[in-house]
Each structure stands twice: as structure tokens, then as C-alpha cells.
C-alpha positions in Angstrom: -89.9 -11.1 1.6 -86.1 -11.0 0.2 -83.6 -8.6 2.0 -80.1 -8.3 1.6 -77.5 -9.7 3.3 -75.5 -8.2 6.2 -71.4 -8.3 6.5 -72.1 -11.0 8.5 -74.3 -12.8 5.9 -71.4 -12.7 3.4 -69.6 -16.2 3.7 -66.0 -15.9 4.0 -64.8 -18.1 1.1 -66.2 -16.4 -1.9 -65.2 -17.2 -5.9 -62.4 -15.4 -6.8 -62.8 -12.5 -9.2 -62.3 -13.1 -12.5 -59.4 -12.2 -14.0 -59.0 -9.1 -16.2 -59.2 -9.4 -19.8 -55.9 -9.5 -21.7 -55.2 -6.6 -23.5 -55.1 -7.0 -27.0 -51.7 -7.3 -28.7 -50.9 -3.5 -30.5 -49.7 -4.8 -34.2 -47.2 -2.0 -34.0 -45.7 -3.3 -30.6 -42.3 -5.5 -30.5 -42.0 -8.2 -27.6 -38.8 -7.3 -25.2 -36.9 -9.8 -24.6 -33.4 -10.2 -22.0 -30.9 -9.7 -25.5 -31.8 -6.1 -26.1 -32.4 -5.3 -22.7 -29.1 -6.1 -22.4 -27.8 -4.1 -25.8 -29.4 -0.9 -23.9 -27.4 -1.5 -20.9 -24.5 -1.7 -22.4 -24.6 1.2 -25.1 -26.1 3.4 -21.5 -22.9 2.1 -20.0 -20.9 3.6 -23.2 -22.2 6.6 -23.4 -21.5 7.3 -19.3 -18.1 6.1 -20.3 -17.7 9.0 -22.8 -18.7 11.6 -19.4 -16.5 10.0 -17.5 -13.7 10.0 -20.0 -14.0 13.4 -21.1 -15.0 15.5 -18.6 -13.0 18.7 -18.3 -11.9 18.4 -14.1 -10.4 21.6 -14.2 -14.0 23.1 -14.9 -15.3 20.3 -12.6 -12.7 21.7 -9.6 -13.5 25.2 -9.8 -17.4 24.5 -9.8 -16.2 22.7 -6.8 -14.4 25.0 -5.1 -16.9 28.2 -5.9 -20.0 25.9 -4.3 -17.5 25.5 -1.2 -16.5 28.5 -0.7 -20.0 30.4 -1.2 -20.6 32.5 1.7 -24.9 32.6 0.9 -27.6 29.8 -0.6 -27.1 27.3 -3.2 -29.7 27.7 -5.6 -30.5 24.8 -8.6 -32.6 25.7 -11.2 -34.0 24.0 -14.4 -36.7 22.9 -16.4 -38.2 19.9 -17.4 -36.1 16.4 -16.4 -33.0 18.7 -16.1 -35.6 20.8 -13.5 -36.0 16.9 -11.6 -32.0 16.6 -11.2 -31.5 20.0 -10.4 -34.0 19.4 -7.2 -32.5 16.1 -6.2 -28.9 17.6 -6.4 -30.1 20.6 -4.1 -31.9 17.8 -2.0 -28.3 15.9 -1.3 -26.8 19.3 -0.1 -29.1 20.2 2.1 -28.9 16.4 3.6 -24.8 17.0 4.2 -25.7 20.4 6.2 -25.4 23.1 3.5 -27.8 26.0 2.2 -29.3 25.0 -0.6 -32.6 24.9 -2.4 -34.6 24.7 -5.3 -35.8 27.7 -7.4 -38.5 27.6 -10.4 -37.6 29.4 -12.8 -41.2 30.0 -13.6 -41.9 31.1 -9.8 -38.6 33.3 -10.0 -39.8 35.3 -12.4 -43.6 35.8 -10.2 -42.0 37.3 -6.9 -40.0 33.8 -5.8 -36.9 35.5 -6.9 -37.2 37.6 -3.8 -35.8 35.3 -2.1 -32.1 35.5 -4.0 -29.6 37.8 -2.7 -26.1 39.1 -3.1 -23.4 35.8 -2.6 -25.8 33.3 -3.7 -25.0 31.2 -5.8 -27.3 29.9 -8.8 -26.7 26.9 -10.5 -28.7 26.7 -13.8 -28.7 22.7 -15.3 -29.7 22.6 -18.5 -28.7 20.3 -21.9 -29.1 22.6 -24.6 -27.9 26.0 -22.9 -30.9 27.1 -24.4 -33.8 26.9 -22.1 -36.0 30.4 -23.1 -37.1 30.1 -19.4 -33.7 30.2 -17.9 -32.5 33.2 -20.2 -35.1 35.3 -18.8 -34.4 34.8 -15.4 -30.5 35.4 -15.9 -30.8 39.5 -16.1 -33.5 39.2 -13.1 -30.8 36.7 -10.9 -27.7 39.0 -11.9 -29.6 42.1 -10.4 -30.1 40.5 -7.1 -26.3 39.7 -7.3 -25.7 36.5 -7.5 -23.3 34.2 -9.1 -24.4 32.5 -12.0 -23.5 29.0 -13.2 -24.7 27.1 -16.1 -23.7 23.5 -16.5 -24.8 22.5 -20.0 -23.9 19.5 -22.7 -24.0 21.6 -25.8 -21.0 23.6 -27.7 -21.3 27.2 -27.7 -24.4 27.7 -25.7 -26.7 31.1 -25.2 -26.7 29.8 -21.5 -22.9 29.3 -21.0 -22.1 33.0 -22.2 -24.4 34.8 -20.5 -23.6 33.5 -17.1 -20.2 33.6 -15.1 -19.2 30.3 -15.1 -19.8 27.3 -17.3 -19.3 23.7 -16.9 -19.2 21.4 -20.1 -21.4 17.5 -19.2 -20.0 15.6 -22.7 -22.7 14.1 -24.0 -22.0 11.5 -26.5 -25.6 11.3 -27.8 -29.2 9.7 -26.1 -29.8 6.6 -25.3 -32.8 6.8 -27.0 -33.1 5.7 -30.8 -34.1 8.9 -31.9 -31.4 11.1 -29.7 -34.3 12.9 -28.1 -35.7 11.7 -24.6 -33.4 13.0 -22.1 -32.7 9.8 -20.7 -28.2 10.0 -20.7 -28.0 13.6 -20.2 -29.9 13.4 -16.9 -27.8 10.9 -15.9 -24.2 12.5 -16.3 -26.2 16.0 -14.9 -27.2 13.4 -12.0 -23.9 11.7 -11.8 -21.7 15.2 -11.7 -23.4 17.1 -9.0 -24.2 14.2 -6.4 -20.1 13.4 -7.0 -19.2 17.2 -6.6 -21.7 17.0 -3.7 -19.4 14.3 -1.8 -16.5 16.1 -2.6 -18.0 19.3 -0.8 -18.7 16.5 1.8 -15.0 15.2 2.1 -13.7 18.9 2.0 -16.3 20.0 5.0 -15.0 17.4 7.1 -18.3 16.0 8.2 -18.5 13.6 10.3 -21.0 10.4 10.8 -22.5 12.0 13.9 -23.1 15.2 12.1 -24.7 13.7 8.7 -27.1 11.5 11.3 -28.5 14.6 12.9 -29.6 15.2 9.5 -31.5 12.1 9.5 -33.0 11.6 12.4 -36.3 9.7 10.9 -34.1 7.6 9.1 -32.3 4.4 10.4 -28.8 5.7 9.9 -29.5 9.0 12.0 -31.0 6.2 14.4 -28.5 4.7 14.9 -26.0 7.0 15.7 -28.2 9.2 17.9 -30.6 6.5 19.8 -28.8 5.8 23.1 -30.0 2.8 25.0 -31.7 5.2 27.6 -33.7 6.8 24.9 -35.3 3.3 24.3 -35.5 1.4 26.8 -38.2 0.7 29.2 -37.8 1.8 32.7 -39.7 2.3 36.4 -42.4 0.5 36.4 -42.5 -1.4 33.3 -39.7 -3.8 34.7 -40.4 -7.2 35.7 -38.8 -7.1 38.6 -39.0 -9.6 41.6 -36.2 -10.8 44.4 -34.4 -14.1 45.1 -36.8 -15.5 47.1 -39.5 -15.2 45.5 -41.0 -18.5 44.6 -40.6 -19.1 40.6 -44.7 -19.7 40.8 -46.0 -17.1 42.4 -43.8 -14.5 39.4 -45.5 -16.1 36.5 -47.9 -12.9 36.1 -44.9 -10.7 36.2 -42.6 -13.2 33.6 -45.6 -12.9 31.5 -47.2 -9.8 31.7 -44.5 -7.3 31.1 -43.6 -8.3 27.4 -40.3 -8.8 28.4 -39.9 -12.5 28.2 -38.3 -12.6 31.7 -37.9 -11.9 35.1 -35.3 -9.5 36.2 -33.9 -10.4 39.9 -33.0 -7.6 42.3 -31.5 -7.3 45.9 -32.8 -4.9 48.4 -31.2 -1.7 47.1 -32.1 -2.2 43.3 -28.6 -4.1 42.3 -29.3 -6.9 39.5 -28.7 -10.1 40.8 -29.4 -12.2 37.7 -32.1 -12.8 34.8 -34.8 -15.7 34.3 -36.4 -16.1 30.8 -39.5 -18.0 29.5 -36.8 -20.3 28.2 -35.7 -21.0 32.0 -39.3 -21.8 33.1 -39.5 -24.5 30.5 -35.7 -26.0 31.0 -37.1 -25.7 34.8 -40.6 -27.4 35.0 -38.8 -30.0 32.4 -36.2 -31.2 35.0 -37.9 -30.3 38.1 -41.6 -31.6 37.1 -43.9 -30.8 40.6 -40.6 -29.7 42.8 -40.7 -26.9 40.8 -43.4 -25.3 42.9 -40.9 -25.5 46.1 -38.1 -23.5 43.6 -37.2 -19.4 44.2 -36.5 -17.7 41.2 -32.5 -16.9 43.2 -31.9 -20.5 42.8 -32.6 -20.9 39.1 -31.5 -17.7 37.4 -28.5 -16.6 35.5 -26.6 -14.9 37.6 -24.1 -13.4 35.2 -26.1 -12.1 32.5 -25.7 -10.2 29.2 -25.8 -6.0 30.9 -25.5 -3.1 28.9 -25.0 1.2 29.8 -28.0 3.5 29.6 -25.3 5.3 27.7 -23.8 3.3 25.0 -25.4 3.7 21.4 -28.9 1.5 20.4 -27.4 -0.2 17.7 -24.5 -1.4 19.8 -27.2 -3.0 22.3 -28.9 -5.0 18.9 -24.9 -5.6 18.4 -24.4 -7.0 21.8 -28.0 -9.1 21.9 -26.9 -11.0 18.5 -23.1 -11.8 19.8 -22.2 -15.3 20.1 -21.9 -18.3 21.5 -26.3 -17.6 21.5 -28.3 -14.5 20.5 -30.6 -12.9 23.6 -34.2 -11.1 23.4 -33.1 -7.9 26.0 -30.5 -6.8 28.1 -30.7 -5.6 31.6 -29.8 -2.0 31.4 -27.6 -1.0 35.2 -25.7 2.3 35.7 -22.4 2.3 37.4 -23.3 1.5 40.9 -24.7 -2.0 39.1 -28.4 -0.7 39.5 -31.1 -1.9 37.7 -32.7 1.0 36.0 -34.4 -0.3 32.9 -34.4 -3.1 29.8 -33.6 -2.5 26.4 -35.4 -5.4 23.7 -35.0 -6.5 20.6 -38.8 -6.1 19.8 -38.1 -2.2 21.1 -35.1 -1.7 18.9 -36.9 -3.1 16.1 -39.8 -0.9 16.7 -37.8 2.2 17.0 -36.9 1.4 13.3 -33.2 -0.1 14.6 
């Protein structure tokens, strides 16, 4: 009587699967090739050239300075791509420390526009200046009492008049063959207001420190708010032993601690000296069977690599990798020269250092 197989029954080197059919060639399709990749590159490159070149940095400034000096929330609004941008531009303030967010102008107009009030700002991105969805929510914003902004890329907008301040993107045309997808004018809309966020970065004086409490996920916040006591390991995850004991009789602690070594103390907790994985082999190498009769005092660096529970993480990885030969850990002693933990290179990398 046939069954079928168990997991177990399945041997382990089966057939490969066959590969999936090519698609059929589209007769309307051209190949792409490195020549006009590279034609697109550089007409993209000329048309950011034209932005760059005639951009209007008075208007530029005083957007500037009104975002700086805004006593409320930043608001970005758009639709479509220009709705994308908008987001990701409010995203960047908000990373540097500043009020900011995203509105819909869809939502705004179904109770989210509750949330706008008198010395807000709104910033309202859009190409054409004549988005139907941000004209209606202009009346509606200007009641709450905000201050309207409207950065646009066409002449003689609806948008531009109707709100207090406009700001001019020149937009040579699309990259795109037809001059439709909005592929260059999200580019420039992306380029201006991550630059103008920078300068609102410069003119707030923030500091490193301050930007990585902002990111403290991230490896920059990491590592410049991780202190070495914050990741190290302490008590009793130590392999600790003293300078008598026989190198033997420690082997459980060299190797049971994940440490890679032995860390040598005197009575009242002071580090006397290190002895690695590496130092057992160099040892039982030269020593053959007198290694048996050997203390871990006699064979152990005694003027190892030590670093502050209170310098920064990264300057520990910093330290570990210094020449004349990088090191797996550093003994971690305070300021009496106590052992009071281990920092690793395996626990910096695992704390995303």
C-alpha cells in the first residue's frame, strides 16, 4: 500500500526547478542598451542644470527665512508624485528637530484640517499651480490662519496668486519624451526643499549630538549616544580568574564566557593583565606538557589594551582596530583601575556599531 513521504523521506539533493519560460519579445519593445542610458543621464543632468542656474535665491531666501522663523507646524501638502516629495521633505525636518508634518489635502478637507492652526505654516508643492485639490483646501487653510506657500514650476499660476507667498522651481521641460511623467520636476521640488532644509539646519545651529538623539535606531544616533557602559558586559558575565590560578584548570572560563579570554584580577578587583585563546595556543606550542605546571599570572599580558565605561562605543571599535594589531575586546576599569566589565567587537557589532 503506497503512502506519502514524510519531510524526512524527501532526499536532500533534489533536481532543480526548471527555469521560467522566457517571456516573449513585445514587437513594439526597443532593446536598452549603455549609449542611451547614458543620453538620459546627461539631458537629466541638463535640465537640473537649468534649476540650478535659474533659480530666483531671493524667493529661495525668504522661503527660507519664513520656515525659520515660524513660531507653529510646518505643514507640506501635495498631490500625486509632488504629494511623495512633499512627505519626504516634511520627513527631513522633522529628522533635524523641527515641527513638521504631512497633510492630505483629501483628508484636510474630511476633518484633518483640524489639526491646522493660527502660525502654521503650509507649504503647498505642486508643478502646475493648478492642482483642483489644493485650491479647495486654500479658503479652508486661510480660515484656520495659516500662512500659505505655494512652490510651483509654471508661469502665472492659480496656486501662486491665491496664496501668500510663491516660490518659482524653473523647469526646463521633462525628462520624459513626451514632457509628461513628472520625472525632473520632482527632482528640483526634491532638490530645493532638502537644500533649504540644511540651510534651516546650519541656521539652528544643531549639533551632531543633537541630530543623533533623533536617530537613535540608526547607526549614526548609535554612535554618538552608545557609551561603552551601555554595551558592555559586566558582573558576572566576566571571565575572570587570579594569577595563580593554573592556566588548565581556567579553560571552562576562557571558553565559556564568549569572550575569547581570560581577564586576570588581584584581590580587590584591579586588572592585572589579559590572556586570549591566541595565548593558550602560542603557550601549549612552546611549552608542550609544562604547560600544565603554568599560572595564568605568568603568561598574560600584563599591559593590555583598557578603555572608560565612559568614552563613546564607537571610539572602543576605534581603539580595538588601532595598530601595530587589531584586538577582539577591551577590558573596561574605572578610575581606581577596577575591572568592572568587557566591551567586544562581536557586541559592538551586534548593537548595530
Amino acid at each position: 500500500m503506497g503512502f506519502l513521504p514524510q519531510s524526512s523521506d524527501i532526499p536532500l539533493s533534489m533536481s532543480p526547478p526548471p527555469p521560467p519560460p522566457e517571456k516573449s519579445p513585445n514587437p513594439n519593445q526597443s532593446p536598452i542598451n549603455e549609449s542611451a542610458l547614458l543620453n538620459l543621464f546627461k539631458s537629466q543632468q541638463n535640465h537640473l542644470n537649468f534649476f540650478f542656474h535659474n533659480l530666483d535665491l531671493s524667493q529661495t531666501l525668504k522661503f527660507a527665512v519664513t520656515l525659520l522663523n515660524s513660531t507653529g507646524t510646518i505643514f507640506f501638502s501635495g498631490v500625486g508624485k509632488s504629494g511623495f516629495v512633499a512627505n519626504k521633505i516634511s520627513q527631513t525636518l522633522v529628522s533635524l528637530g523641527i515641527r513638521s508634518a504631512f497633510l492630505s489635502p483629501l483628508d484636510a478637507l474630511h476633518g484633518d484640517i483640524g489639526i491646522l492652526n493660527s502660525g502654521d505654516v503650509l507649504v503647498l508643492f505642486s508643478k502646475s499651480g493648478n492642482t483642483v485639490e489644493l485650491l479647495r483646501l486654500v479658503p479652508c487653510a486661510r480660515a484656520k490662519g495659516a500662512y500659505l506657500i505655494a512652490v510651483t514650476s509654471v508661469e502665472g499660476n492659480v496656486l501662486a496668486g491665491v496664496c501668500d507667498m510663491n516660490v518659482h522651481l524653473p523647469l526646463e521641460r521633462e525628462l520624459c519624451p513626451f514632457d509628461l511623467a513628472p520625472v525632473t520636476s520632482t527632482a528640483i521640488q526634491m532638490v530645493f526643499g532638502d537644500t533649504v532644509a540644511i540651510a534651516l539646519m546650519g541656521a539652528r545651529n544643531l549639533t551632531k549630538e543633537e541630530y543623533a538623539t533623533n536617530h537613535p535606531a540608526g547607526r549614526i544616533g548609535k554612535s554618538l549616544i552608545f557609551k561603552v557602559k551601555d554595551v558592555m558586559k559586566k558582573q558576572n558575565e566576566l571571565p575572570v580568574c587570579k594569577k595563580e590560578d593554573l592556566i588548565m584548570d581556567q579553560l571552562v572560563e576562557l571558553t565559556s564566557k564568549g569572550c575569547g579570554c581570560l581577564l586576570v584580577i588581584d584581590e580587590e578587583h584591579h586588572l592585572i593583565g589579559t590572556f586570549t585563546d591566541g595565548d593558550l595556543r602560542r603557550t601549549l606550542k612552546a611549552s608542550g606538557e609544562a604547560i600544565f605546571k603554568l599560572t595564568v599570572g605568568q603568561m598574560c599580558n600584563r599591559n593590555p589594551r583598557t578603555i572608560d565605561p565612559e568614552a563613546m562605543a564607537v571610539d572602543a571599535m576605534k581603539k580595538m582596530e588601532a595598530p601595530p594589531s587589531p584586538v577582539q575586546f577591551l577590558p573596561v576599569i574605572n578610575q581606581q583601575a577596577m575591572l568592572i566589565g568587557i566591551i567586544t567587537l562581536h557586541g559592538l557589532v551586534s548593537a548595530g556599531l
